[in-house]
N, C-alpha and C positions, 0 to 999 in steps of 0.2 A: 618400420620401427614402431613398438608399441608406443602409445602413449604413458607417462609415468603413472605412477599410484600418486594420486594426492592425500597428503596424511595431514589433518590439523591436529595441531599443540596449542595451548597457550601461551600466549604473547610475552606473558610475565611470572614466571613459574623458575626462578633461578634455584640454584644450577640446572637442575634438568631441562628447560628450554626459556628461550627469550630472543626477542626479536631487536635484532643490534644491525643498523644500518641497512635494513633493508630484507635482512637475511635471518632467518633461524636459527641457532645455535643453540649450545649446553649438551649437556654430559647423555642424555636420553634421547636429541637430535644425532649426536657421534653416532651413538651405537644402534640407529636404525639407520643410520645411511651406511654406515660399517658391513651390518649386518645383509640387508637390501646390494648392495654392492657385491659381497659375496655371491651372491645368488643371483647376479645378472640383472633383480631387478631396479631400475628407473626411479627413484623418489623424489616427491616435491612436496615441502614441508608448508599449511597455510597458516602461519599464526596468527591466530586474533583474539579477542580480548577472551575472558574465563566463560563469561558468561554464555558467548557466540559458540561456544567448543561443539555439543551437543548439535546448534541446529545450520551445523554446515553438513553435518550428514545428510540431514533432509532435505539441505536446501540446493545440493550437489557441489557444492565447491571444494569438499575431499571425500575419501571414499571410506578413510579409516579416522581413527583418532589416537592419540598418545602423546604422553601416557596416560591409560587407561585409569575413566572417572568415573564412578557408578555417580548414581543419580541420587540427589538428595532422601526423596524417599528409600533408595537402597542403604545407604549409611543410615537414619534412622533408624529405619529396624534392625539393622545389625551389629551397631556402635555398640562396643561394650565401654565405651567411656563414661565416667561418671558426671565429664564438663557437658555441658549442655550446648548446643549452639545458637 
């Protein structure tokens, strides 16, 4: 049996994910274990805090992430918002 995909979200990102008793949830965890499920494949959700999202990639404890964050310097140069952050 494969091993699952490990996918990190963030811990606290309501409705799309949050981490309630132990366990993953919100509207954006449904629909990749929905969707993952259809397709046979395995998922195991790691939430952890916002800032952790990014270097669980690197640091192997999931393989994907979601939903998908560009990186601060990606929203800079792309924002067409006039609020500043």
């Amino acid at each position: 049996m494969a091993e699952p995909v490990r996918i990190t979200c963030p811990d606290v990102f309501p409705p799309f994910t949050e981490l309630k008793n132990g366990r993953a949830e919100g509207l954006a965890v449904e629909i990749v274990r929905a969707a993952a499920g259809h397709a046979g494949i395995d998922v195991e959700f790691v939430a952890v805090p916002f800032e952790q999202v990014q270097r669980t990639l690197k640091d192997g404890r999931a393989e994907a992430v979601f939903p998908p964050f560009p990186s601060l310097p990606i929203v800079v140069r792309y924002s067409t918002s006039a609020i500043p952050f």
